[in-house]
N, C-alpha and C positions, 0 to 999 in steps of 0.2 A: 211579258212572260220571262221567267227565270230559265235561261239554256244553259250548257255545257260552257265555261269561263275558263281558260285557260288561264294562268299565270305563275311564275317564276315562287319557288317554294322555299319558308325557313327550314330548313332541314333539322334544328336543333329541338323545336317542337314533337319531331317524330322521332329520330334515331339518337338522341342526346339523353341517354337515357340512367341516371349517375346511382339509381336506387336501385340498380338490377343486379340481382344474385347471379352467376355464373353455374352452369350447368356442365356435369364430368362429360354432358352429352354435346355440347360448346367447340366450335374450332374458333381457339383464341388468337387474335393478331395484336401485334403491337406495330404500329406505325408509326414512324420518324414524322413529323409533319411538319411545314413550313407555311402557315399563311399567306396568302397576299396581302399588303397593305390594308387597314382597316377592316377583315376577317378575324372576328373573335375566335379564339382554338377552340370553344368549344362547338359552335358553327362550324369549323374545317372540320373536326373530330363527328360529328355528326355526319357532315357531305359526303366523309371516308366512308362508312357503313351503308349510308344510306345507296350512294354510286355503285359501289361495291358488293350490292346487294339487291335489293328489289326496287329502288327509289328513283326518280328521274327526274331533271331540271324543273318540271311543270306539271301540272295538276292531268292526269287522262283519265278518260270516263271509263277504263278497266279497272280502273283502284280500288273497286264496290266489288270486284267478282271473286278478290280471295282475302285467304285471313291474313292482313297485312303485320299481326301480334305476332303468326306463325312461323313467317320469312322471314321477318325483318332481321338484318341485321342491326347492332345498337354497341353506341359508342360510351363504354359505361362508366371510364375514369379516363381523365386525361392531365399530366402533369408536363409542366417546363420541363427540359433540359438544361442543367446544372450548369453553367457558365456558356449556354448557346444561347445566343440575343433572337428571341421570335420563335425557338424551337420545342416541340410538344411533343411528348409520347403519346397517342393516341390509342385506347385499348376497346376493341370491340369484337365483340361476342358473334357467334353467327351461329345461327340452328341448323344441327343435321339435315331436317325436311329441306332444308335449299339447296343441297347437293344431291346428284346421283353418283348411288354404289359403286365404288370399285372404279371411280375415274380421276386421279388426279387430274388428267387435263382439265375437264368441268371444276372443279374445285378451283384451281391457279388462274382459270380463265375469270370466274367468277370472282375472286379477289382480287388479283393483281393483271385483269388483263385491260378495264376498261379506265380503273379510278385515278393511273397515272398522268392523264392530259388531260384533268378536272380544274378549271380555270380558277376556282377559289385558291387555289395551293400553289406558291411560289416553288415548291420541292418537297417530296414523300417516297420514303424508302419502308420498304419490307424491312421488322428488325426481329422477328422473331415469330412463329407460329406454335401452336400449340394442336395438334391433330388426335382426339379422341381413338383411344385402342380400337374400340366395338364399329370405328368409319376405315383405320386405317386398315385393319382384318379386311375388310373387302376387298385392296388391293390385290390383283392377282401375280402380280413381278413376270420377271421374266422366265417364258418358257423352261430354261433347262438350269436356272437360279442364278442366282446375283454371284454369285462368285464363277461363275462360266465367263457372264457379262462385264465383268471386272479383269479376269485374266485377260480378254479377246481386247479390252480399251486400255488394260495396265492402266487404270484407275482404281486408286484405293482411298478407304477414310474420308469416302464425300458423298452424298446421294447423288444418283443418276438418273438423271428425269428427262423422258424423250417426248414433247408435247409442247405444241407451239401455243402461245399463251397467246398471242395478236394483243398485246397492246393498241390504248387507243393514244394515237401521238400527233395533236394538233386539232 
């Protein structure tokens, strides 16, 4: 009989995705990426979104019960770095449906909280985001407004973001 088979996944088959249009509705990332030895970028560039997103090391018998098209994040170009040996821009798209309203924390946690101690990647940095008006309008700030919370920290000319992201580190 044919049962439930676990096994370690190409991630580039799902989340490697180079045909895909970009949506105004999209929170776009760019990530600095560093392979490990013998990791093609576009396999890392894939593991980023997939990690990053809805995707997990190994095949689980949940993977039937949603629209995997509708989550997924997807890594949908990815380019060297200009005189860095091994280094890649990786650019992937993420659907609003996989975040909830009005939460950075969910958002930060959901991209950069788990995909930084992903063993395919020698080193991966956050280098740019891109966050939709119509997601970042849900934000509700602070109670009595940003420039309350800017005199009170004498912090100016930077965002301020109070939300523990828990890395996953090791």
């Amino acid at each position: 009989s044919v049962g439930f088979q676990a096994g370690v996944k190409d991630y580039k088959l799902t989340y490697y995705t180079p045909d895909y249009e970009t949506k105004d509705t999209d929170i776009l990332a760019a990530f600095r990426v560093t392979p490990q030895p013998g990791v093609p970028p576009e396999e890392a560039g894939a593991a980023v979104a997939a990690e990053s997103s809805t995707g997990t090391w190994t095949t689980v018998w949940t993977d039937g019960l949603t629209s995997l098209d509708r989550y997924k994040g997807r890594c949908y170009h990815i380019e060297a770095v200009v005189g860095e040996e091994n280094q890649y821009i990786a650019y992937v798209a993420y659907p609003l449906d996989l975040f909830e309203e009005g939460s950075v924390t969910n958002m930060f946690t959901s991209i950069v909280g788990n995909v930084f101690g992903f063993k395919a990647l020698r080193a991966l940095r956050l280098e740019d985001l891109r966050i939709p008006t119509s997601y970042s309008k849900t934000f509700q700030g602070p109670p009595h407004g940003i420039q309350v919370e800017r005199d009170k920290l004498n912090k100016y000319g930077r965002p301020l973001l109070g939300c523990t992201i828990k890395p996953k580190l090791g």
